[in-house]
C-alpha positions in Angstrom: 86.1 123.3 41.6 88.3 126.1 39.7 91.5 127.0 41.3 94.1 129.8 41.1 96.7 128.6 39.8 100.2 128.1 41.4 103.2 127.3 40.5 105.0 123.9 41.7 108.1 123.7 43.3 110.9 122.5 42.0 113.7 120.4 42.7 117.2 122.0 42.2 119.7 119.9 39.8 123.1 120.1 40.0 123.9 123.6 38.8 121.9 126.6 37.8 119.7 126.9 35.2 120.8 130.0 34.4 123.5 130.6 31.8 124.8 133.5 29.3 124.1 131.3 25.6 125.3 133.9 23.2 124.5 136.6 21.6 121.5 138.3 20.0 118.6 135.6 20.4 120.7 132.6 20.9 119.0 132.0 24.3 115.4 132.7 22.9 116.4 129.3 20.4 118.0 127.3 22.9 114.5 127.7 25.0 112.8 127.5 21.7 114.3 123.8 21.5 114.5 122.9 24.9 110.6 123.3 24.9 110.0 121.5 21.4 112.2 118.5 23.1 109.4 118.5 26.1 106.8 118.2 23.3 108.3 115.0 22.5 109.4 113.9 25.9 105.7 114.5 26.7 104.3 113.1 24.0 106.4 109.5 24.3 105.3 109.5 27.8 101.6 110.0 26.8 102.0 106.9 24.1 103.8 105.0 27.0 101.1 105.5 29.7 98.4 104.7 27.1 100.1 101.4 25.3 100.3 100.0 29.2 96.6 101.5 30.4 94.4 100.8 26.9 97.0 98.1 25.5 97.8 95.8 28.7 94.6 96.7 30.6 97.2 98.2 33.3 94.6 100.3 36.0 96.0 103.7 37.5 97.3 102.2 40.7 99.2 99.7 38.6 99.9 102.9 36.2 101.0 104.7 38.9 103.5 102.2 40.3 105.5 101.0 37.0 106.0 105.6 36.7 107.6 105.9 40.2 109.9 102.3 38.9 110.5 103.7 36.3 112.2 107.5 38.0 114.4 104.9 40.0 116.4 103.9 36.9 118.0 104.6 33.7 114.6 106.8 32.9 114.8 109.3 36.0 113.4 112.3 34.9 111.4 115.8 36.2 108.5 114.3 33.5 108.7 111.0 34.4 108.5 111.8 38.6 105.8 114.3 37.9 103.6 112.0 35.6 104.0 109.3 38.6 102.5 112.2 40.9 99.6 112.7 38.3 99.0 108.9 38.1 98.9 108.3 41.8 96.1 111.9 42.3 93.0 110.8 43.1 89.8 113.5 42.1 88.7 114.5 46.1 85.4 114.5 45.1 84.7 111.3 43.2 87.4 109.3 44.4 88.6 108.3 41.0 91.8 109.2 39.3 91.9 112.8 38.6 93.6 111.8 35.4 90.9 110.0 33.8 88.3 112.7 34.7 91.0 115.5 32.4 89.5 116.0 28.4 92.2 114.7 26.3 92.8 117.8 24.7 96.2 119.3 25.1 96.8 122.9 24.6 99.9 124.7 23.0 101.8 128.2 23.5 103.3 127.6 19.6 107.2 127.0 21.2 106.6 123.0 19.6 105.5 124.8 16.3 108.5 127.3 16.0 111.5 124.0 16.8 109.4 122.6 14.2 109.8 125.1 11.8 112.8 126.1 12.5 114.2 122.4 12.1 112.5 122.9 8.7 114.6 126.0 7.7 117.6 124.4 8.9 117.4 121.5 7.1 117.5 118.7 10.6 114.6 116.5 10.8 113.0 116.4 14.3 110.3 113.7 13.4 109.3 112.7 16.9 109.3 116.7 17.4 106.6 117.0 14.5 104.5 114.2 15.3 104.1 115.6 19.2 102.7 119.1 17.6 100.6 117.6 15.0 99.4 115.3 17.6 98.3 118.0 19.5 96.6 119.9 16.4 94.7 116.5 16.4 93.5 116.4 20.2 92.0 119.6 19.3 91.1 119.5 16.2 90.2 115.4 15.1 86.8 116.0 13.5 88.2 118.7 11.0 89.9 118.6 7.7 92.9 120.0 6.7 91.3 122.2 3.7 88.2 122.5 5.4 90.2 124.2 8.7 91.9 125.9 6.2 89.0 127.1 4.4 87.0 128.7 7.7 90.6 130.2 9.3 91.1 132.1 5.6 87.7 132.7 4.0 88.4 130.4 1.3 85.2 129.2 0.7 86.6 125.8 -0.7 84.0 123.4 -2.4 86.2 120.4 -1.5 84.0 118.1 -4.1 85.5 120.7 -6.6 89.1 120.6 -5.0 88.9 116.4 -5.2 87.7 116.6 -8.9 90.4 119.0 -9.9 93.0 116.5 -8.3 91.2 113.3 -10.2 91.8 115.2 -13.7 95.3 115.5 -14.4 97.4 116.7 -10.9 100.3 114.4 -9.8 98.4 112.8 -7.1 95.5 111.7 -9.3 94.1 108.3 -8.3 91.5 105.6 -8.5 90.6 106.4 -4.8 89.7 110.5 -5.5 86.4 108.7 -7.4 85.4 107.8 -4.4 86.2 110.6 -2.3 84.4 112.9 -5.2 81.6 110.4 -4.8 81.7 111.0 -0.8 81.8 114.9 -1.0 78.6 115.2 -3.8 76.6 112.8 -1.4 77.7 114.4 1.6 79.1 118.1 1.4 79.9 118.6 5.1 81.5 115.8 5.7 84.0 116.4 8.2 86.5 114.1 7.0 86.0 111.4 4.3 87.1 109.0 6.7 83.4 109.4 8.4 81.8 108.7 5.1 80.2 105.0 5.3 81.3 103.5 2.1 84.7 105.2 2.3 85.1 104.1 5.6 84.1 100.6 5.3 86.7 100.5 2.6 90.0 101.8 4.7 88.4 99.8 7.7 88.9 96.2 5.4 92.6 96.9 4.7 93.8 98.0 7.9 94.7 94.0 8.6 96.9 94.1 5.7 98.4 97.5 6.5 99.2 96.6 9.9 101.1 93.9 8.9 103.1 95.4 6.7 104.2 98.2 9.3 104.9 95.3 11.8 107.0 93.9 9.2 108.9 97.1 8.7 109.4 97.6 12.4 110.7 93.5 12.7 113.2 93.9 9.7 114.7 97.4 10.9 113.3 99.4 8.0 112.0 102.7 8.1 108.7 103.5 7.4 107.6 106.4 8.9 104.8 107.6 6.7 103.2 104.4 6.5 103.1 104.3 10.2 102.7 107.9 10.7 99.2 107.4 8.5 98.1 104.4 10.7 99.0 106.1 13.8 96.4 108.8 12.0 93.8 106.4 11.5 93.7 104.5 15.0 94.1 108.5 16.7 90.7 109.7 14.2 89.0 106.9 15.2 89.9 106.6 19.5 87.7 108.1 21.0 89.8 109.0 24.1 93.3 110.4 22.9 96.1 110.1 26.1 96.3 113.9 25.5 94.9 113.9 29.0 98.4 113.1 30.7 100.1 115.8 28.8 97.7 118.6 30.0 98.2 117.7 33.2 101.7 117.6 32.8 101.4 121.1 31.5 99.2 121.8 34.7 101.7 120.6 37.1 105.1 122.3 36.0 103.2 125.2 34.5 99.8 125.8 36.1 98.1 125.9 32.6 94.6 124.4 33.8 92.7 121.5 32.3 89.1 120.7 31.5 87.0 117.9 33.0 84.8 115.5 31.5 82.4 115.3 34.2 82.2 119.6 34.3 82.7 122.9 32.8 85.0 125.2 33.8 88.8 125.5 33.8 90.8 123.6 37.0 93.9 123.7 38.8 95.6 120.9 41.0 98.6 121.3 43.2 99.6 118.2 42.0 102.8 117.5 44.4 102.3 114.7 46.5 101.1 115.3 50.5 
């Protein structure tokens, strides 16, 4: 059931974590970054837990264990202890892991968003950075559209069959492919993303082979390819039906008593996630 939330307790480091940064809002950035650097942190540790639980079949015992090796070594970390606490929790009611029972939806206070930006304005790329905040966007958001989003949140009233045949006339990113996309927005107007359109997808589904093999082949010869498999890593997160967005919320729970949701109720939920 719902709890009040508390805060955990924390282990001290070395020093304080208290310092005088500078002046005006110097120490509003350096907690702006510090909190965009958990987004990735988080976000690593989300793609770790779920390459070892959906890739190598690991279960949340096993999970739980290679965490808590993991805090003993060269990875030792407040994240990497706490999501060996979350792993090991087990739901008091149904006796299963409390973090399979969490939706894998992760939520957002907009910190992630302003390192993001502000790497922008500055001119440093903070790719992994991006990727954590889009990848959150896309917990929340994976059956809408960019436009389409765009389109409710500013009264646009976009007809995106009109937007795809404007682009197929004469705009830079013209292409063979926006005939089809037309062809999917006239048949189906709502379409949530043309990626859920049969023919479409049919089509992107029969040359994923190819495109994973060319992104394994980037990653094997040290080459860069990071919108190549940045769009992949779209594809195979569109079409999961379980995102590990799951772990981060309760990450977000534990240090910061933000609640989750369940799969198995409604309501918002608290854990005092430190062990007994």
């Amino acid at each position: 059931m719902a709890a009040t939330p508390t805060l955990p307790t924390r282990t001290a480091g070395p020093g304080p974590c208290l310092a005088y940064l500078g002046p005006g809002a110097a120490g509003h950035f350096v907690k702006m970054a510090h909190n965009g650097i958990e987004y990735a942190l988080e976000q690593l540790l989300a793609e770790s837990y779920d390459l070892l639980h959906r890739g190598l079949g690991l279960d949340f015992e096993e999970l739980a264990k290679v965490f808590t090796g993991y805090n003993q070594g060269l990875l030792k970390s407040y994240l990497v202890e706490i999501t060996s606490h979350i792993l090991n929790r087990r739901d008091e009611h149904t006796g299963q892991p409390l973090v399979a029972l969490i939706q894998d939806v992760a939520g957002q206070k907009g910190t992630g968003i302003w390192t993001s930006k502000a790497a922008l304005d500055l001119g440093i790329p903070v790719p992994t950075i991006d990727i954590a905040v889009a990848w959150r966007h896309l917990s929340a958001l994976k059956e809408e559209r960019v436009l389409r989003r765009a389109s409710e949140v500013y009264d646009y009233n976009l007809d995106l069959a009109t937007v795809t045949r404007v682009w197929r006339g004469g705009c830079i990113i013209r292409a063979a492919l926006l005939e089809d996309i037309l062809a999917a927005y006239r048949d189906r107007p709502d379409l949530p993303n043309f990626l859920l359109h049969p023919d479409l997808g049919r089509k992107v589904a029969g040359r994923q082979g190819d495109w994973r093999e060319v992104v394994k082949a980037a990653i094997d010869w040290g080459l860069p390819a990071p919108a190549l498999m940045a769009s992949l890593a779209y594809l195979d997160a569109y079409r999961s039906r379980r995102l590990p967005a799951n772990l981060i919320q309760a990450q977000r729970d534990y240090f910061g008593a933000h609640t989750y949701e369940r799969v198995d109720r409604d309501g918002a939920f608290h854990t005092d996630w430190l062990p007994g």
